[in-house]
N, C-alpha and C positions, 0 to 999 in steps of 0.2 A: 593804412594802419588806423585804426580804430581808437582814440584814446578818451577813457572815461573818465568824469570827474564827480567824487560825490558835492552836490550842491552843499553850497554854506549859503550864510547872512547876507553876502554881496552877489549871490547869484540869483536874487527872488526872480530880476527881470524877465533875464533868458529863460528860469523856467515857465515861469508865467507866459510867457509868449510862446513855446514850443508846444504847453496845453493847449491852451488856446488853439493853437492850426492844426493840434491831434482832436480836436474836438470838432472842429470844424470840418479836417476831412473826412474824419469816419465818426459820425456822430451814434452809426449801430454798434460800434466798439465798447463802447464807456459805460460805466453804472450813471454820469453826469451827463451835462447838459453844456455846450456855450456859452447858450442863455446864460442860464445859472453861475458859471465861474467867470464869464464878463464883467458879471455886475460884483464880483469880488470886491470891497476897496484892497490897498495895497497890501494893506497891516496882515490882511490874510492868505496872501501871497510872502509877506514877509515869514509870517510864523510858519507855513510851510518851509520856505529854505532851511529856519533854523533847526527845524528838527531833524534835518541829515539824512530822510530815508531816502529820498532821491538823488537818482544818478543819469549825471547826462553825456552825448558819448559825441563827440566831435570826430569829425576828419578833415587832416590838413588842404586837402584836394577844395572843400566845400565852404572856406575861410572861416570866421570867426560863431558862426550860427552854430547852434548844433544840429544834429542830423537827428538825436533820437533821444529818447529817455524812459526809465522806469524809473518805480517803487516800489518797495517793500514796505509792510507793516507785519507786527508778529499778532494771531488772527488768533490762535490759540494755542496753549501750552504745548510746544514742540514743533511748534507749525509758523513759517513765515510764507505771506500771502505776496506773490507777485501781481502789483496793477502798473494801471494806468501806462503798460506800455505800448510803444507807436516810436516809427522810425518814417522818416520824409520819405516820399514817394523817391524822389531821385538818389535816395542812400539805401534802398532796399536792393535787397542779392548782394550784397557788400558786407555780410556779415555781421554788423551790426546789431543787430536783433540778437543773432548768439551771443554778441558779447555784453550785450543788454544781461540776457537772460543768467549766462554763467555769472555774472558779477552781485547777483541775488542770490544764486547759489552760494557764492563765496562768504554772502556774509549771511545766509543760515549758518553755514559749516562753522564761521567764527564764533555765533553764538550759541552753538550747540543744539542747533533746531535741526532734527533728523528729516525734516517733511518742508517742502514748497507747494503749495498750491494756487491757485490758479483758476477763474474764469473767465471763457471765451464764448463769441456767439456762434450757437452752428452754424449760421452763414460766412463764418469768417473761415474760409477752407487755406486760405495761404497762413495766419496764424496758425491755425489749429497743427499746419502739415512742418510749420518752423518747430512748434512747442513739440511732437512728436520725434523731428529729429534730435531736440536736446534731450532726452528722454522721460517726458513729460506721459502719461497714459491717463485716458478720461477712468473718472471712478464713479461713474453711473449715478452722480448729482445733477441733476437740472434743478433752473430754477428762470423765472419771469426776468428781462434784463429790467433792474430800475425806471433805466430812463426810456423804456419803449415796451411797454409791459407783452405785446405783439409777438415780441421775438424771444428767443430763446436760449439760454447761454448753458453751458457745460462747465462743470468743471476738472479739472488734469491736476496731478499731481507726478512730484519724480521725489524717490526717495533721499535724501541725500546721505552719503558715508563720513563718517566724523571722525 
C-alpha cells in the first residue's frame, strides 16, 4: 500500500534527500542538475517544503524513507504542470508512480484546472509507457531538456474531468 504525504515545513529533509538521489540516478530526467540543488543552502530546501506542491509517497514494506515523489506547479491558466517526478529503483512496478501521478491529478481537479501537463525525455520509454497508461498522450511539443541541451523531451498531457 502506497501512502502519500503532501510535504510541509518539517519535511524539507526527506525531501531534499529523495531529489537529490532522483538526480543522481537519472540525471537525463530533470530540467536540473545535482550539481546545482547540492549546493542549495537549507533555507531553499526549507521554502520548497513550505509551499505544499510536493508529494511524497511512502511504503510500509521500505521503512521510514520514501520511495518516491512529485510536484505540481500551476504553469498556465487551467493548466497544472507535473515535475520533478521519480520513484526508487526498488519501489518501481509497485504502483507508485500511478499514485504519484493520480494525486496531481486530484489536485488539478481540486483547483479547477481542466489540463495536466507534463515533460519527459524521449529516451525515457518506461516513463513515457507509465504516463500513457494514466492517460497522459504527447501533444507534438518538443523542446531542448535544460540540463542536457543534447537530448530531447516531449511533452503529454491528460485532460482532466471537474
Amino acid at each position: 500500500m502506497t501512502e502519500l504525504r503532501v510535504v510541509g515545513p518539517d519535511d524539507w529533509r526527506a525531501m531534499r534527500d529523495i531529489r537529490l538521489d532522483a538526480l543522481r540516478d537519472a540525471p537525463y530526467a530533470f530540467a536540473s542538475t545535482y550539481e546545482r540543488e547540492a549546493a542549495f543552502p537549507d533555507q531553499t530546501w526549507q521554502e520548497r517544503a513550505r509551499s505544499g506542491n510536493t508529494i511524497l509517497a511512502y511504503q510500509p514494506e521500505s521503512g521510514e524513507e520514501p520511495v518516491g515523489l512529485v510536484a505540481s506547479i500551476e504553469e498556465a491558466p487551467g493548466q497544472l504542470g507535473l515535475v520533478s517526478m521519480w520513484v526508487r529503483p526498488q519501489a518501481r512496478g509497485r504502483h507508485v508512480g500511478t499514485a504519484l501521478i493520480e494525486a496531481v491529478v486530484h489536485v488539478a481537479r481540486s483547483r479547477q484546472l481542466p489540463r495536466v501537463r507534463l515533460w519527459v525525455t524521449e529516451s525515457n520509454k518506461a516513463a513515457r509507457r507509465l504516463y500513457e497508461q494514466c492517460g497522459f498522450a504527447p501533444t507534438g511539443e518538443r523542446q531542448p531538456l535544460p540540463s542536457d541541451p543534447a537530448m530531447m523531451e516531449l511533452a503529454m498531457a491528460r485532460e482532466v474531468a471537474l
